[in-house]
Each structure stands twice: as C-alpha cells, then as structure tokens.
C-alpha positions in Angstrom: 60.3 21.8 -27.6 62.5 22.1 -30.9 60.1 21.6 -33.7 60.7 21.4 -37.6 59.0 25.0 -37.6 61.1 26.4 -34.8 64.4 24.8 -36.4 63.9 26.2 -39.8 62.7 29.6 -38.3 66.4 29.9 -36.5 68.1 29.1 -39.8 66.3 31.4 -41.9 66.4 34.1 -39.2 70.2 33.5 -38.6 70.8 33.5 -42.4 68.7 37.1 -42.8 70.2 38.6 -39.9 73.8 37.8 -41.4 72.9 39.0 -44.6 71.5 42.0 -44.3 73.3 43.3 -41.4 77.2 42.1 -41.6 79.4 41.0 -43.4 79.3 36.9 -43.7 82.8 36.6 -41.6 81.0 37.9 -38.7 79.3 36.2 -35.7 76.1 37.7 -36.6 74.5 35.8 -33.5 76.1 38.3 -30.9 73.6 41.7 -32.3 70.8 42.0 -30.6 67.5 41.6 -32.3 66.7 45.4 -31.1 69.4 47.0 -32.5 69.2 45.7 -35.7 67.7 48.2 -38.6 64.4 48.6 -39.0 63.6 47.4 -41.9 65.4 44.3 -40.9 63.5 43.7 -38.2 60.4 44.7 -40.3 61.0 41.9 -42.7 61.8 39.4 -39.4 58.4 40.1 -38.0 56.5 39.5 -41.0 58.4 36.3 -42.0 58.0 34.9 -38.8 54.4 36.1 -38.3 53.6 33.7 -41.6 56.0 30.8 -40.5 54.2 31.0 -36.9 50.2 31.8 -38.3 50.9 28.7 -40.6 52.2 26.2 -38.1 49.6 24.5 -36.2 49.3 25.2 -32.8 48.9 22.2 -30.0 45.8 21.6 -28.0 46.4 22.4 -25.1 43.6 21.3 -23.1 42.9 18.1 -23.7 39.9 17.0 -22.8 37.1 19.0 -20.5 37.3 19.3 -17.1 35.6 20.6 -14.1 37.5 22.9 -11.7 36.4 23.8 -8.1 37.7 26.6 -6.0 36.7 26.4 -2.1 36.3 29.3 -0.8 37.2 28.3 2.9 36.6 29.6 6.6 39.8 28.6 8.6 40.6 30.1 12.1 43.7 29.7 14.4 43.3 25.8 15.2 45.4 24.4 12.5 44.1 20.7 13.0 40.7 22.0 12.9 41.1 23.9 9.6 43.1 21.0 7.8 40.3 18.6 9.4 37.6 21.0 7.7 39.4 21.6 4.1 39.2 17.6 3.9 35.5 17.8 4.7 35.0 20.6 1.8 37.9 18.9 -0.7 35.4 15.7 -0.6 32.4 18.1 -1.1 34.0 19.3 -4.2 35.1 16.1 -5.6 31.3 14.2 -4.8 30.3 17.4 -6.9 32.4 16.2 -9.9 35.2 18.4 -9.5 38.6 16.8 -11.1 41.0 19.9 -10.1 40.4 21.4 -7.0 41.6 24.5 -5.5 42.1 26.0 -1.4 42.6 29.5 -0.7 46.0 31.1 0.6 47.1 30.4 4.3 44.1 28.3 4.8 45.7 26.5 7.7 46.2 29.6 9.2 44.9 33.0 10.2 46.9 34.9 7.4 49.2 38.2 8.3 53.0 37.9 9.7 52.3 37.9 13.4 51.2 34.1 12.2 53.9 32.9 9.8 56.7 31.7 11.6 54.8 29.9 14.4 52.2 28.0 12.0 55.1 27.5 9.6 56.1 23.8 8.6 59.4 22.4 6.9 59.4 21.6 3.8 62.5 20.0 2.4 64.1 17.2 2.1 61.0 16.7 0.7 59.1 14.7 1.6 58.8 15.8 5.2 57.8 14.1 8.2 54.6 14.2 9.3 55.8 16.1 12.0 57.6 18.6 10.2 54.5 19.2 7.8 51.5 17.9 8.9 49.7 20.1 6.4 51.8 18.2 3.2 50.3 14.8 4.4 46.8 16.1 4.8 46.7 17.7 1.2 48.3 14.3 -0.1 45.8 12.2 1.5 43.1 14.7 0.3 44.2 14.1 -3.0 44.6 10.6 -2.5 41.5 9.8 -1.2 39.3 12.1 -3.6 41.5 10.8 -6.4 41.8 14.8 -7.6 44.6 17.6 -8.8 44.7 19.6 -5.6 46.1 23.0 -5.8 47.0 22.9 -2.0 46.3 27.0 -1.7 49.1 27.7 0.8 51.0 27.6 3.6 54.2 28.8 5.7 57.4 27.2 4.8 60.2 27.4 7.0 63.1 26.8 5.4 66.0 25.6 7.8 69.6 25.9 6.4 71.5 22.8 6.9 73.5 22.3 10.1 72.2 25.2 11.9 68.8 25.2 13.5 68.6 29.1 14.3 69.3 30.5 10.2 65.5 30.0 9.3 64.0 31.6 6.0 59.8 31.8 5.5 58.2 31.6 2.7 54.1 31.5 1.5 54.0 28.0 -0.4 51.7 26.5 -2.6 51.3 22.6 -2.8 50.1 20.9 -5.9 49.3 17.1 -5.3 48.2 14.5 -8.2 45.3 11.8 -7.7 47.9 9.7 -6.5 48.7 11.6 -3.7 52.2 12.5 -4.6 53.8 16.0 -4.9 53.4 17.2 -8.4 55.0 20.4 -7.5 55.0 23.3 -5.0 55.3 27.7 -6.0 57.2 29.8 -3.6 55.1 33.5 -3.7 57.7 34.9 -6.1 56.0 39.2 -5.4 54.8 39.8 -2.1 52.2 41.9 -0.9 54.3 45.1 0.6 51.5 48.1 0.3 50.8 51.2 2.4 47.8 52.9 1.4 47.4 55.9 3.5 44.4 55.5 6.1 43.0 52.0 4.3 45.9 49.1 5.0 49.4 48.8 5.7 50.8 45.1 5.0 54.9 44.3 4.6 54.9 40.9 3.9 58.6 41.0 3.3 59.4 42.1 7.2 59.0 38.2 7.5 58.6 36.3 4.2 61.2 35.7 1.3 60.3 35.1 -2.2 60.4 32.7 -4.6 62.3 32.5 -7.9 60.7 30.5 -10.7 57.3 30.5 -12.0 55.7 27.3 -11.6 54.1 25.2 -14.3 52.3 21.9 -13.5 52.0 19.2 -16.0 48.2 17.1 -15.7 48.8 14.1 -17.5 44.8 13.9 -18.2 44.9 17.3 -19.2 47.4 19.3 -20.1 49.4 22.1 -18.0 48.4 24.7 -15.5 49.8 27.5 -13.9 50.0 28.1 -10.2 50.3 31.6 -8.7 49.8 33.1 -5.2 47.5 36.2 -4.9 49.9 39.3 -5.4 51.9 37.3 -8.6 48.3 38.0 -10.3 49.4 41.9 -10.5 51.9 41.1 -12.6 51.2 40.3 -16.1 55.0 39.2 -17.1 54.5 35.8 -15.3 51.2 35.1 -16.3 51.9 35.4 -20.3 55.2 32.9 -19.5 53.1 31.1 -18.3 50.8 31.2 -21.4 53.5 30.9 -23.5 54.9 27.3 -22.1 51.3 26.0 -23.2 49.3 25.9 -20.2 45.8 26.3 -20.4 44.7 27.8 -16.7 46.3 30.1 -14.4 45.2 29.3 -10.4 45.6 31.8 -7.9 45.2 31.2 -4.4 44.7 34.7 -2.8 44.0 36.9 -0.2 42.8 40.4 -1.3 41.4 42.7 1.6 38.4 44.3 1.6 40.6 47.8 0.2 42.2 46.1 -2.3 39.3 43.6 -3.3 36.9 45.2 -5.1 39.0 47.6 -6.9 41.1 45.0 -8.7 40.0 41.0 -7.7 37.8 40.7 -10.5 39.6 43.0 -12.9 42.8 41.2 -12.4 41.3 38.1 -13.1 39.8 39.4 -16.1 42.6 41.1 -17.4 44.9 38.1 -17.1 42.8 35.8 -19.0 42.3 38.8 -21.7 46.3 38.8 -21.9 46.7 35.1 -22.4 43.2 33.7 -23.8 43.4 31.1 -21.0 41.0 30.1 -18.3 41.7 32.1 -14.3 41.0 30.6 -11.3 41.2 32.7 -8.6 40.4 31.3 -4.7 40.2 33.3 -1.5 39.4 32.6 2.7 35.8 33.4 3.2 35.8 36.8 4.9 35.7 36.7 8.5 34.9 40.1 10.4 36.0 38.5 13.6 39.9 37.8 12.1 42.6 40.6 12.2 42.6 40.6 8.7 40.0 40.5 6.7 39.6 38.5 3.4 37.5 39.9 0.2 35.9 36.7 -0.6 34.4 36.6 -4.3 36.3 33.8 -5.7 35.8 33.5 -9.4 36.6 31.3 -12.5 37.4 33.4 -15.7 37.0 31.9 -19.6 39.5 32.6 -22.0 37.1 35.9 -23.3 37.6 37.6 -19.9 34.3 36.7 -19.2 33.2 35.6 -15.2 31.9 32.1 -15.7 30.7 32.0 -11.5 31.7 34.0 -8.7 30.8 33.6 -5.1 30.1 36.7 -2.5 31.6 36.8 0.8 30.7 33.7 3.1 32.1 30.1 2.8 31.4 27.9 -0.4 32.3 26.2 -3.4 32.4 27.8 -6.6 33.0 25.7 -10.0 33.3 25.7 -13.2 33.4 23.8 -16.8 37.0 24.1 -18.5 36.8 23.3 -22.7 39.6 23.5 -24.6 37.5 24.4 -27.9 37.0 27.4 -25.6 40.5 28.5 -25.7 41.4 28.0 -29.2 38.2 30.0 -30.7 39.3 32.6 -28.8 42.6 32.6 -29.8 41.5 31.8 -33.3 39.0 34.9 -33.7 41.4 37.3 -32.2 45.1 35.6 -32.7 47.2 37.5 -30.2 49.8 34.9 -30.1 50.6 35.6 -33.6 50.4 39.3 -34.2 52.7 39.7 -31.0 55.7 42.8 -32.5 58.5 41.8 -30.4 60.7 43.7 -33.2 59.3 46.9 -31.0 58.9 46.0 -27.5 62.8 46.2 -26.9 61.9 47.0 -22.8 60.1 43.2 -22.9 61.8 41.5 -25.6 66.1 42.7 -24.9 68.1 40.9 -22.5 67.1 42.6 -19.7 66.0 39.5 -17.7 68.8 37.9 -15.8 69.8 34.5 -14.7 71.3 34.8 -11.2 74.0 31.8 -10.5 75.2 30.7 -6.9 78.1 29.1 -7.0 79.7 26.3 -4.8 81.8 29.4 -3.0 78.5 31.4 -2.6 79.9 34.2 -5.1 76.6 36.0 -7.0 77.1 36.1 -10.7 74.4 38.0 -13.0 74.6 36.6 -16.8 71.8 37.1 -19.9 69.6 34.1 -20.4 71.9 31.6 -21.9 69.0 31.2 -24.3 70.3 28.8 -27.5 70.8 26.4 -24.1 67.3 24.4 -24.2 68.1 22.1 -20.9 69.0 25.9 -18.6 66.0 27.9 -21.0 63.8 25.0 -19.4 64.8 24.8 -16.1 63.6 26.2 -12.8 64.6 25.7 -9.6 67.7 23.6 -9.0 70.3 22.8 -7.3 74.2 23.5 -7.9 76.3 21.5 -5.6 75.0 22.4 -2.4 73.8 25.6 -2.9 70.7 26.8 -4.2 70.5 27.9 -7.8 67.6 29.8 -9.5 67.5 30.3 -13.1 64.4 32.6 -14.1 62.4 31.1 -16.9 63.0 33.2 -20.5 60.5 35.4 -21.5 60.5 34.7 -24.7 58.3 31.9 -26.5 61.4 29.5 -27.2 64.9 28.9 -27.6 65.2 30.4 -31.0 63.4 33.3 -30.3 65.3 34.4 -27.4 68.8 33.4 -29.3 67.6 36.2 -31.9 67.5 39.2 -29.4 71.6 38.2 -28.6 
C-alpha cells in the first residue's frame, strides 16, 4: 500500500541519496542502498526511523478471536480420517472456535512411501470430487461449521497438461472461508531432507517438489494470517515477510518426530513469535506408536511475547486459544522492533540478493532483481504467464520504496 508516509519517505530518500552521493545529472536510483557511505546511510536510518516511529501503524487484528488447532489421529483409511476430522472440526467450532486448524498429512499416514498413492489433483481448481475428495470435505467442513479452516495438508499431484504420465507432488495446505470457498492454498516451500546419524533419516525431496510463494490469507472479520507447513517454521526469512505484509498470526501445520520434536517444536514456535511480535499456531498428528512414523504431538498456540498460551501432550485433542489484537500492539509498543530494524547494516538481508525467477512462453529460465518500484509484480505471488507457470518471490523488504532504495 502506497501511503502519504511511504510516498514522501521515497522522495526525501531519493533527493538525499542524490545529493549527497552524486552529482544531480546522475540516475542516483541505480546505487545500491549498501554501497552508499556510511554516514549517508547513517543519516537514512535515522530519518526514516522518525518518519516510520511517527506514522501510525494499522491494527491488524481487528477484532478478538478464538483459534483451535486439532491435534488429530488419522490412519491409512482416507475416508475414515476425512469422516473423523469433520467429527473433530464440529467439536472445535461448538467450542467457539472461529479459525480452526488440522495437522499436516491428516488424510494420510505421512512419509513418501504414501504421497503419490494418497495424492489428489488440484488444478483447474476447483477439482472434481473425484480428483480431490479431500478439497470438498474441507469446503463443506467449513461450510457447515461456518469457520476459517486452515485445511493442514495434503498430497497434490500436479498433472502437466496433455500428458498423463509427467506428474509433480507436492505437500499442500488448503485454507477455506465460512463460505466454503477456497481462500487460498500453500505449496511446502523447504522440505524436510535431514539425516541425523543413528536418530532419523527423511528425504522428502526424493518425491515432493516445493513451493514458491509465501502464502498470506486475507480474513475479512479479522485481518490477515499466514500459513506455513512444518519445516517453513525453521526458517525465520518467511515468517518476518510475512510479518511485515501485516498479518497478525502465523499457522503451521506440522509434523516434527519424536528426534526433532522436543529439541526445537516449542522453541521454534517461540522464537518465531519473538521475531515478529505475532501470535504462532502450530498443529501436529497425535503420535501414534503403531505408524511408521511417528509424530511429536504437543501442538501449541504462542502470544506475540513468546509466551505458550496452551499446549497439548501427545494423544488426540483440541487445543485453543484467545487471539487479541491489543495483545500484539503492546508488545510491539514496549519493545518496537519494527522500528529500530538497521537495514543500513544488514547488507546479506537487505541487498538484492533475492531473485525473481521468470518462465517464459518458450520455457527459457531468466534470474532478474526484484523489480521493486513495480507495486502490482512487488505484490504478486503465484501466477501465471501464458501457459506456463511463473513464480515471483515476495520482496523482503517492508514496501516498495524501501526495496527501490537498496537498487
């Protein structure tokens, strides 16, 4: 959004920047912000610090409102376990719950002997019924419930068109409105390959591709969430994007193991909401000793303070939680990370470094820096270019002006 603040921030940073470092016959725009002096730079962080410290900030949570995160036994019937996470999505909304949230692969025993055979299609979306029996049920869940269901997720098969034997997988979440249409779906953008000597080995790349876009999801009674699957959480980049597009959760359907669990389930939660001053939701499968692979449990709702508002233990249940907005902004209001950020000296985060990646019509693979004066492509995700696939990674940086500065 181009605001009065942000407009007058790019003139007076344009007009600085060609003033102190060129002469006024140059295109000052083309030096990066990171190689300008120091004291230039200097000056730019403080003047911008005021601009941004003065400008009020947007609520972004409207209005309070009761999350839920089902902590869910599924086995290898998939009828049985979509039949089941309806019985448990109504227990949750009966209980008050107005956002609700299923674990990772909790239509299916998780690990990649399972993927491609419980995998469902997708796109054109929507699917058939029988192409994605799983999409129906999570609609009509949050249909009937009249609920924002964060759908955990599922397999996706992907099936490239006019050939029936090119198929790509990929571990999708779902995210349905009260009206029981899509609201929008997350492709697990970093997946789980770890080999921790005598404890686990998983490659979930020797079958599964990953997404490209970070997914935000607009509540029309609330505000904006982010949704996330389970290995995305180690990585702290796409959880302060996130942040930084306003939302005022991140959800994380997930799967940690019993290794990886409790060493770093709840501190990742933690630390994510530390980062961001946001409220975590993180959801995982019940454990099941039985199953080849077997799931931590623990799921947990985090405040924007880092502290654990409820966590269950290991067995099937519901776990929920109380999300205030007032919450959010005292925290960012005591300790006011989002203005005393120095991007004048994290040049490995802040340069153009980050890449848009172009397909175009003839397939050729074209890397580019983030076009980032261009608010329509700076806001964009996952599109399409002709008739193949294009993925634009969201900027990093808090808006258009700010990322035109470090070009």
């Amino acid at each position: 959004m181009r605001t009065t603040t942000s407009r007058t921030l790019r003139i007076f940073t344009n007009s600085l920047i060609a003033g102190f470092t060129r002469p006024k016959s140059s295109t000052y725009h083309h030096q990066p912000f990171f190689t300008l002096p120091t004291a230039t730079r200097q000056l730019l962080h403080s003047q911008t610090r005021k601009m941004a410290s003065s400008n009020k900030h947007p609520i972004l949570l409207k209005k309070s409102v009761k999350l839920a995160c089902i902590q869910l036994a599924s086995g290898a019937d998939k009828s049985a376990n979509l039949s089941h996470a309806a019985d448990k999505v109504r227990e949750a909304a009966s209980g008050g719950a107005n956002i609700v949230v299923l674990p990772e692969c909790f239509n299916s025993p998780y690990g990649c002997d399972f993927f491609p055979s419980y995998a469902e299609q997708l796109l054109p979306s929507p699917p058939t019924a029988e192409q994605s029996p799983s999409f129906h049920a999570l609609s009509a869940m949050a249909r009937d419930n009249g609920i924002y269901l964060v759908g955990g997720s599922i397999p996706e098969v992907a099936i490239e068109e006019g050939t029936e034997d090119k198929k790509t997988y990929y571990n999708t979440s779902l995210i349905f409105g009260p009206d029981g249409k899509l609201l929008a779906s997350h492709r697990k953008v970093h997946l789980f390959d770890i080999d921790i000597p005598g404890k686990i080995k998983f490659k979930e790349s020797d079958v599964l591709s990953p997404g490209n876009s970070v997914t935000l999801v607009d509540l029309p009674d609330y505000g904006r969430i982010a949704v996330a699957i389970c290995y995305d959480i180690r990585f702290p980049e796409l959880a302060m994007i996130a942040a930084r597009k306003g939302c005022f959760a991140l959800v994380y359907p997930g799967a940690f193991n019993t290794t990886t669990g409790p060493l770093h389930w709840r501190l990742q939660g933690q630390a994510r909401a530390m980062d961001n001053q946001i409220y975590v939701a993180l959801c995982s499968p019940a454990r099941d000793l039985s199953a080849g692979y077997h799931a931590y449990g623990h799921s947990l709702i985090v405040d924007p303070m880092a502290q654990v508002l409820v966590e269950a233990e290991e067995s099937e249940t519901i776990v929920s939680a109380e999300l205030d907005g007032a919450k959010i902004e005292e925290a960012r209001s005591g300790i006011p990370l989002r203005d005393q950020r120095r991007f004048d000296i994290y040049p490995d985060v802040s340069q153009a470094k980050f890449l848009a990646r172009r397909v175009t019509h003839e397939g050729d693979v074209s890397r580019t820096p983030f076009p980032c004066a261009d608010a329509a492509i700076f806001d964009r995700g996952q599109t399409h270019f002709g008739n193949s696939p294009t993925y634009v990674d969201f900027c990093p940086f808090p808006s258009p002006e700010i990322c035109a500065m470090q070009f």
